[in-house]
PyMOL Python script that loads the backbone (N, CA, C, O; Angstrom):
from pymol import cmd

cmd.read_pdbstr("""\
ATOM      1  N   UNK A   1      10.845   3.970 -17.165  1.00  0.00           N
ATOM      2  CA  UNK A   1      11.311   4.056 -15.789  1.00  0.00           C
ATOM      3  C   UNK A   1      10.228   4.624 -14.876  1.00  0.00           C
ATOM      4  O   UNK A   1      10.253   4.352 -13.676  1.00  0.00           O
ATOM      5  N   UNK A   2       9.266   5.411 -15.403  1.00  0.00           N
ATOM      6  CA  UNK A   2       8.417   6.114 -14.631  1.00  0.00           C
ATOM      7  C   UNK A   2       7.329   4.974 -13.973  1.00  0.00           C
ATOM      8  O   UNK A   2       6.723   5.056 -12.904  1.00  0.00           O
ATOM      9  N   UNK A   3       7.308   4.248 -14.648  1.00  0.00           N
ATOM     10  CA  UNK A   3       5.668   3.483 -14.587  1.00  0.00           C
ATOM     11  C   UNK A   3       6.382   2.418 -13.922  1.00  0.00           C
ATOM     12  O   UNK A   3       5.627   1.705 -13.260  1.00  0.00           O
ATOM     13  N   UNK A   4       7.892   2.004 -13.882  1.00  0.00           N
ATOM     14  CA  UNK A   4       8.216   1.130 -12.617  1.00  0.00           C
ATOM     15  C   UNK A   4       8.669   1.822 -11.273  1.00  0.00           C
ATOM     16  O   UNK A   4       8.607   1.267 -10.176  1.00  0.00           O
ATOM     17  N   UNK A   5       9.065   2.914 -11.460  1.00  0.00           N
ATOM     18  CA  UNK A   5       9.068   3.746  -9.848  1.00  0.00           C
ATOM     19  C   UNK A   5       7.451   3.903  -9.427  1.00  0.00           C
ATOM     20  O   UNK A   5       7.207   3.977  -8.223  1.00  0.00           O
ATOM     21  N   UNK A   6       6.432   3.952 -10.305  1.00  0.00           N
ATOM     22  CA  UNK A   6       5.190   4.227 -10.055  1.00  0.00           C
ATOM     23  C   UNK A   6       4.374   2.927  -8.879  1.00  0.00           C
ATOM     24  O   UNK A   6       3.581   2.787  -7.948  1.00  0.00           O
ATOM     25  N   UNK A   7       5.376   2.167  -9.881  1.00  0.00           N
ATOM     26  CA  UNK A   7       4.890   0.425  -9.084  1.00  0.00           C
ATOM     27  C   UNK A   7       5.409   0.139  -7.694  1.00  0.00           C
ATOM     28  O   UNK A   7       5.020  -0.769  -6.959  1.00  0.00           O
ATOM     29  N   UNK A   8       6.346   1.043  -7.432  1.00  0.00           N
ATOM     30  CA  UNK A   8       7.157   0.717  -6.061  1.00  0.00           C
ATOM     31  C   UNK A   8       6.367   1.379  -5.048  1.00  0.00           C
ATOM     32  O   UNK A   8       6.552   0.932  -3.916  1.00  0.00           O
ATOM     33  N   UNK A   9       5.414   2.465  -5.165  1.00  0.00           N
ATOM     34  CA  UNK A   9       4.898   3.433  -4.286  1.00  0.00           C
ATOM     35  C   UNK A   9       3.339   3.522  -4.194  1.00  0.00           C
ATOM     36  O   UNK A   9       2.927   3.964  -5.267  1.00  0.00           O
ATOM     37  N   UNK A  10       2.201   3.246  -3.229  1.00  0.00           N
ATOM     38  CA  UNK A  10       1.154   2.966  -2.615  1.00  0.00           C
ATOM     39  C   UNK A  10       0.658   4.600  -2.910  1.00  0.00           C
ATOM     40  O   UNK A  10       1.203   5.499  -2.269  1.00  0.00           O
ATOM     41  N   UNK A  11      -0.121   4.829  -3.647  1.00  0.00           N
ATOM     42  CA  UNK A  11      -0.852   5.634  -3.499  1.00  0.00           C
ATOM     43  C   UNK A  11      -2.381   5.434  -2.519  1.00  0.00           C
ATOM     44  O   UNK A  11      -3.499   4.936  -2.652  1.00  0.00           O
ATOM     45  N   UNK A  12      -1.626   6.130  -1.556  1.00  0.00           N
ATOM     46  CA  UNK A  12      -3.203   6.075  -0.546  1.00  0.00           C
ATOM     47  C   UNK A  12      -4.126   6.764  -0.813  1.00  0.00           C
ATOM     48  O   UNK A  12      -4.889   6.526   0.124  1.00  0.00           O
ATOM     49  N   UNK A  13      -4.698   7.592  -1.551  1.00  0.00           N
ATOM     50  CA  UNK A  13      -5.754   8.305  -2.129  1.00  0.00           C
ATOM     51  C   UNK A  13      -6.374   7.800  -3.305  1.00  0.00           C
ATOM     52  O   UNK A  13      -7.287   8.329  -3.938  1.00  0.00           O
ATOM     53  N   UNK A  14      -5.818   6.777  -3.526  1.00  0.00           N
ATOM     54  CA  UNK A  14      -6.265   6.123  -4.968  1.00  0.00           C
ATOM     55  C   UNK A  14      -7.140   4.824  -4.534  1.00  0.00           C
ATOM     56  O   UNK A  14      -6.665   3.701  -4.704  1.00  0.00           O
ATOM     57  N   UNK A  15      -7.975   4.941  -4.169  1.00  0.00           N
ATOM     58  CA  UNK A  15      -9.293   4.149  -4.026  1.00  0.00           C
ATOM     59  C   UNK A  15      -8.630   2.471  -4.516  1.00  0.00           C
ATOM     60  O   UNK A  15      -8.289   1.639  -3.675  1.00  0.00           O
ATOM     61  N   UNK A  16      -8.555   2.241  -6.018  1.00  0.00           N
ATOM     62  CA  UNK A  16      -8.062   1.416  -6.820  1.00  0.00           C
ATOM     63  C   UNK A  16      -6.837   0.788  -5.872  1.00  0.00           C
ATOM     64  O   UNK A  16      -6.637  -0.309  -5.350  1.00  0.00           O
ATOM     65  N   UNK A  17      -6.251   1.830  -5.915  1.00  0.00           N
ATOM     66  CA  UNK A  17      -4.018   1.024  -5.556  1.00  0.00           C
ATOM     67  C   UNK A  17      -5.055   0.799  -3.799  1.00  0.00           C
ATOM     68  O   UNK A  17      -5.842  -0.146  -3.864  1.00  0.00           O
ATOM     69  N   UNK A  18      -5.055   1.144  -3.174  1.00  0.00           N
ATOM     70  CA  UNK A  18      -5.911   1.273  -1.900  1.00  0.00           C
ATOM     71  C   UNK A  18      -6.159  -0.747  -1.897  1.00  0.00           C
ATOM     72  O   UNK A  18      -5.535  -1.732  -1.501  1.00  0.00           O
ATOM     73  N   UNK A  19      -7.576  -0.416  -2.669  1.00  0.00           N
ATOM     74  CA  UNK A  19      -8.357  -1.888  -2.848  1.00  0.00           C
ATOM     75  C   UNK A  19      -7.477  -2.923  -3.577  1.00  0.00           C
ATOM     76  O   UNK A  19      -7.870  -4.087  -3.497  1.00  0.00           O
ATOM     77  N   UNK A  20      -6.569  -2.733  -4.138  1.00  0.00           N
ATOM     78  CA  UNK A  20      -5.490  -3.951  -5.002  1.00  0.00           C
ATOM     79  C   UNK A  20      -4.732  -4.222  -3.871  1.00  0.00           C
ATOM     80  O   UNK A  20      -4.731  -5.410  -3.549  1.00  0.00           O
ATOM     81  N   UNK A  21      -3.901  -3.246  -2.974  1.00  0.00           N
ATOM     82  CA  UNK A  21      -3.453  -3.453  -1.881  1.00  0.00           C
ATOM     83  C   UNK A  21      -3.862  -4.164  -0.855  1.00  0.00           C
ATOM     84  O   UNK A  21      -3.149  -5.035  -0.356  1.00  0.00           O
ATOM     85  N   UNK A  22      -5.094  -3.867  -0.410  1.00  0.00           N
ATOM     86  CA  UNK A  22      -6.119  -4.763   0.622  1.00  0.00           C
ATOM     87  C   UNK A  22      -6.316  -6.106   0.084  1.00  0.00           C
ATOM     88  O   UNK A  22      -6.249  -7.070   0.846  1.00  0.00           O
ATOM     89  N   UNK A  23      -6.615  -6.297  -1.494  1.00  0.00           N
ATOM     90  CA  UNK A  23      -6.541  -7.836  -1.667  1.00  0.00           C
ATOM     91  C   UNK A  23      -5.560  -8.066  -1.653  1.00  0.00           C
ATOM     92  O   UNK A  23      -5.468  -8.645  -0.571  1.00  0.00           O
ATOM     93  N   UNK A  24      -4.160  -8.063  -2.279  1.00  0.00           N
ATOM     94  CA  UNK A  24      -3.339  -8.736  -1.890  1.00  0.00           C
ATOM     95  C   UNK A  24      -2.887  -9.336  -0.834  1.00  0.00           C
ATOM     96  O   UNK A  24      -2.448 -10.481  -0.732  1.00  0.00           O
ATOM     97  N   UNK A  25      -3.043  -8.298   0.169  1.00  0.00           N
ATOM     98  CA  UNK A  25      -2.349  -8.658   1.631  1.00  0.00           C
ATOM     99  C   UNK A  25      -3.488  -9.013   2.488  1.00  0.00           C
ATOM    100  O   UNK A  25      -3.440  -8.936   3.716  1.00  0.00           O
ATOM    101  N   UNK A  26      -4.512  -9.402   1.823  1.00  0.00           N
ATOM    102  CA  UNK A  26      -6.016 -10.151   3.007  1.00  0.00           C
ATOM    103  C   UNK A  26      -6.458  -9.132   3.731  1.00  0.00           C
ATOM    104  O   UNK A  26      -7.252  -9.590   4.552  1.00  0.00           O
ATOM    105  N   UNK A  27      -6.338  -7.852   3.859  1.00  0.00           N
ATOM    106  CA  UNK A  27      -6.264  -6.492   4.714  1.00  0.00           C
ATOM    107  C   UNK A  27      -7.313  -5.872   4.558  1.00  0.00           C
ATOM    108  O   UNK A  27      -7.916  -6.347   3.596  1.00  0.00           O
ATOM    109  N   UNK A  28      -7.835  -5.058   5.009  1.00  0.00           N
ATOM    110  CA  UNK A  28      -8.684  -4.235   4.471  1.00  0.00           C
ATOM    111  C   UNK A  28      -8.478  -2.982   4.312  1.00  0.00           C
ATOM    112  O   UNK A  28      -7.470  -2.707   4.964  1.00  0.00           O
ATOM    113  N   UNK A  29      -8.937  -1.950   3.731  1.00  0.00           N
ATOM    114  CA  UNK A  29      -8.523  -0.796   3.086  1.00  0.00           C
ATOM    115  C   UNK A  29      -8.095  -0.084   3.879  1.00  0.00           C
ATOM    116  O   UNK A  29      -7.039   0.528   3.722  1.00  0.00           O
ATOM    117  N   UNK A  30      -9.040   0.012   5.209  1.00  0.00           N
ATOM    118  CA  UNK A  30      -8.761   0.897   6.256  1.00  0.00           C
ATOM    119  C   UNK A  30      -7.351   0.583   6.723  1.00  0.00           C
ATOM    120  O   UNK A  30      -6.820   1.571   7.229  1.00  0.00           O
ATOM    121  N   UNK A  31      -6.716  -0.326   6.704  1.00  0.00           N
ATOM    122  CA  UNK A  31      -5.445  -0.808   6.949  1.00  0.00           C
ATOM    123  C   UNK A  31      -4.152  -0.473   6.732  1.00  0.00           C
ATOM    124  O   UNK A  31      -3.171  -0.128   7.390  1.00  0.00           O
ATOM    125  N   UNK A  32      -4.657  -0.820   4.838  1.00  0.00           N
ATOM    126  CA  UNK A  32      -3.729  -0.318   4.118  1.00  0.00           C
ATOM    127  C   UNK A  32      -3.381   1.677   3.996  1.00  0.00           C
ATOM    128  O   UNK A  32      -2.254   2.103   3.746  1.00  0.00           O
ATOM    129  N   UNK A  33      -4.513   2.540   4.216  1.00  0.00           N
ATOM    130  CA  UNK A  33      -4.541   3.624   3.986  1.00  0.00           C
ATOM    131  C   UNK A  33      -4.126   3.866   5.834  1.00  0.00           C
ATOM    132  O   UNK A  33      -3.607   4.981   5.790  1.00  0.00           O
ATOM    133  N   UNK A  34      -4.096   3.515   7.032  1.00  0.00           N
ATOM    134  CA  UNK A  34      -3.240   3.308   7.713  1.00  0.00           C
ATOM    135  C   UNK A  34      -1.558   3.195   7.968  1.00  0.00           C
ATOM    136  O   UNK A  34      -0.707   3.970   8.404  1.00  0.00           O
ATOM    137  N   UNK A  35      -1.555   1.938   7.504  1.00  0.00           N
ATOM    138  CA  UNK A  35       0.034   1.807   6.614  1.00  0.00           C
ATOM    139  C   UNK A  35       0.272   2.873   6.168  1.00  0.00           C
ATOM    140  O   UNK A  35       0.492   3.788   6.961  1.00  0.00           O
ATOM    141  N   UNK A  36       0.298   3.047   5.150  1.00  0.00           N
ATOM    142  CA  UNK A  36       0.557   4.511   4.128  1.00  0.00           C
ATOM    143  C   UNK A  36       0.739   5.446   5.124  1.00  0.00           C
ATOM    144  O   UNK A  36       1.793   6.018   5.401  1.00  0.00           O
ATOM    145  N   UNK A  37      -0.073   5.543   5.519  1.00  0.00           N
ATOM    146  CA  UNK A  37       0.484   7.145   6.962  1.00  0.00           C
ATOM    147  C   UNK A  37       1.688   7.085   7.625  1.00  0.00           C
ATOM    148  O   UNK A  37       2.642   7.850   7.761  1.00  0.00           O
ATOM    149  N   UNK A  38       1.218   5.285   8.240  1.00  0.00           N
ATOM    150  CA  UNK A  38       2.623   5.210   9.022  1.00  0.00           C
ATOM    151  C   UNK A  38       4.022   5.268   8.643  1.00  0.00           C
ATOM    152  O   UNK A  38       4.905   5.840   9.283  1.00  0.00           O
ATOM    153  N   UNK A  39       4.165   4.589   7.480  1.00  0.00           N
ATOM    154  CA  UNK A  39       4.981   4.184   6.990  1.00  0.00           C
ATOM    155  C   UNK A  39       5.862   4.991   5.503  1.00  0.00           C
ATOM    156  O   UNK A  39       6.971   4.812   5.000  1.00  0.00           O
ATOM    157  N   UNK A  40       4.949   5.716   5.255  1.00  0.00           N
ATOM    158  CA  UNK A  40       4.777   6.071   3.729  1.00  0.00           C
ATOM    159  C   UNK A  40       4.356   5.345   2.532  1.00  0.00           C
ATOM    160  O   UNK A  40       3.451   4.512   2.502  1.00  0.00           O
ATOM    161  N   UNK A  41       5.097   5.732   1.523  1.00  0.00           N
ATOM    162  CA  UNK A  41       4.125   5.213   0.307  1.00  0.00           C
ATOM    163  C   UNK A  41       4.933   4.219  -0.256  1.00  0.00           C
ATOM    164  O   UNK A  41       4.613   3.992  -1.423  1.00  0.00           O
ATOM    165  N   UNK A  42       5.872   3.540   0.161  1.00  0.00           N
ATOM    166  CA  UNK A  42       6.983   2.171  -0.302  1.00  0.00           C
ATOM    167  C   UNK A  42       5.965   1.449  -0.368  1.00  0.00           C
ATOM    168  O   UNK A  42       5.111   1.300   0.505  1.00  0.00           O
ATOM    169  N   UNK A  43       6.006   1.048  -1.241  1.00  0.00           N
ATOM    170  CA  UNK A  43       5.023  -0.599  -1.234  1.00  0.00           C
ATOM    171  C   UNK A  43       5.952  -1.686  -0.388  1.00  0.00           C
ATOM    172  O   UNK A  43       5.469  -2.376   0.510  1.00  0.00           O
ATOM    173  N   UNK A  44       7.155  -1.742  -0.732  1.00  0.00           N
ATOM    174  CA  UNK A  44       7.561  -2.715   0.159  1.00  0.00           C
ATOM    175  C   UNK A  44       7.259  -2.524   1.990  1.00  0.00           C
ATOM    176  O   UNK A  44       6.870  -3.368   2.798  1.00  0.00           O
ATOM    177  N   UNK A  45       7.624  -1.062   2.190  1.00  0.00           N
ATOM    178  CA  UNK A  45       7.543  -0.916   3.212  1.00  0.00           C
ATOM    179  C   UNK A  45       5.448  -1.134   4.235  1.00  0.00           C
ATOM    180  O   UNK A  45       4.916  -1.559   5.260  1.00  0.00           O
ATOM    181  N   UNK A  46       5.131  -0.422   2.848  1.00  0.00           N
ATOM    182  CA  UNK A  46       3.833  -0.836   3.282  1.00  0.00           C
ATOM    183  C   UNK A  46       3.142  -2.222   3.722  1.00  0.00           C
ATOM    184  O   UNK A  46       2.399  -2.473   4.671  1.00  0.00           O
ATOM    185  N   UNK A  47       3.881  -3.385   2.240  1.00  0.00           N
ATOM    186  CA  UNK A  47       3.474  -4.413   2.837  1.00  0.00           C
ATOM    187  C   UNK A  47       4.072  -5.313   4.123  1.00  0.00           C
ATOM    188  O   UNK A  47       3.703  -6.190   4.904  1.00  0.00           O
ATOM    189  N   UNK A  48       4.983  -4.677   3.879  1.00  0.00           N
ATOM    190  CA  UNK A  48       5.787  -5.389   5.531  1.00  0.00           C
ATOM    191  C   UNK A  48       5.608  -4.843   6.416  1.00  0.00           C
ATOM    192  O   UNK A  48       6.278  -5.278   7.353  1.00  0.00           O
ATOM    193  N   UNK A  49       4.880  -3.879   6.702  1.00  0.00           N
ATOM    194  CA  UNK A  49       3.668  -3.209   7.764  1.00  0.00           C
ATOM    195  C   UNK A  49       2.730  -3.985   7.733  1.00  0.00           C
ATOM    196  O   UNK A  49       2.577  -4.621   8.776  1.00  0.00           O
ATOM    197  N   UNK A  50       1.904  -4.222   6.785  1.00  0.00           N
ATOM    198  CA  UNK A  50       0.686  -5.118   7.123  1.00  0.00           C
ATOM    199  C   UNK A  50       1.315  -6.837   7.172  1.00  0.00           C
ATOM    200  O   UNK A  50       0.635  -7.296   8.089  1.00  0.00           O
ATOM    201  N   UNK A  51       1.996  -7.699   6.805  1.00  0.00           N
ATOM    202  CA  UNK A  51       1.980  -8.560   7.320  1.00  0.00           C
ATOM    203  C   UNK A  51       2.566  -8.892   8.924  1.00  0.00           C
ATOM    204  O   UNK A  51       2.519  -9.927   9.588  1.00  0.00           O
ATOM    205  N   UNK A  52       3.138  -7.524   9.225  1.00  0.00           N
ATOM    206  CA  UNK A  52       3.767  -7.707  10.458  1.00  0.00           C
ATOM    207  C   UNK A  52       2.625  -7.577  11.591  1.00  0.00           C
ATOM    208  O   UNK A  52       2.873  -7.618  12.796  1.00  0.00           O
ATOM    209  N   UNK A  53       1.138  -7.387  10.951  1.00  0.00           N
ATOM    210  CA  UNK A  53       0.355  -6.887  11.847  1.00  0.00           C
ATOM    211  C   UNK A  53      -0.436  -8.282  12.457  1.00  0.00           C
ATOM    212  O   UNK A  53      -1.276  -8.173  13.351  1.00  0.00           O
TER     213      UNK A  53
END
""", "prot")
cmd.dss("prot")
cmd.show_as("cartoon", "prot")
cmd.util.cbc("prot")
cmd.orient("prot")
């Protein structure tokens, strides 16, 4: 259970989840570690921050 709640949440300090994030969503890092502030650390929520952009 841990390592799929792990998957739901954007670690913005993690260089790695950061750069996997930016490729996925065509974004660039600065973006995604943006997101994350705004939004928090939901991945869902994160990515529906950046495609809304």
């Amino acid at each position: 259970m841990g390592r799929k709640q792990d998957r739901a949440r954007v670690a913005g300090g993690q260089d790695y989840e950061v750069r996997y994030e930016a490729k996925k969503t065509r974004r660039s890092a600065s973006a995604v570690k943006k997101a994350v502030k705004k939004v928090g650390s939901s991945r869902k929520k994160v990515e529906r921050r950046l495609r809304s952009k």
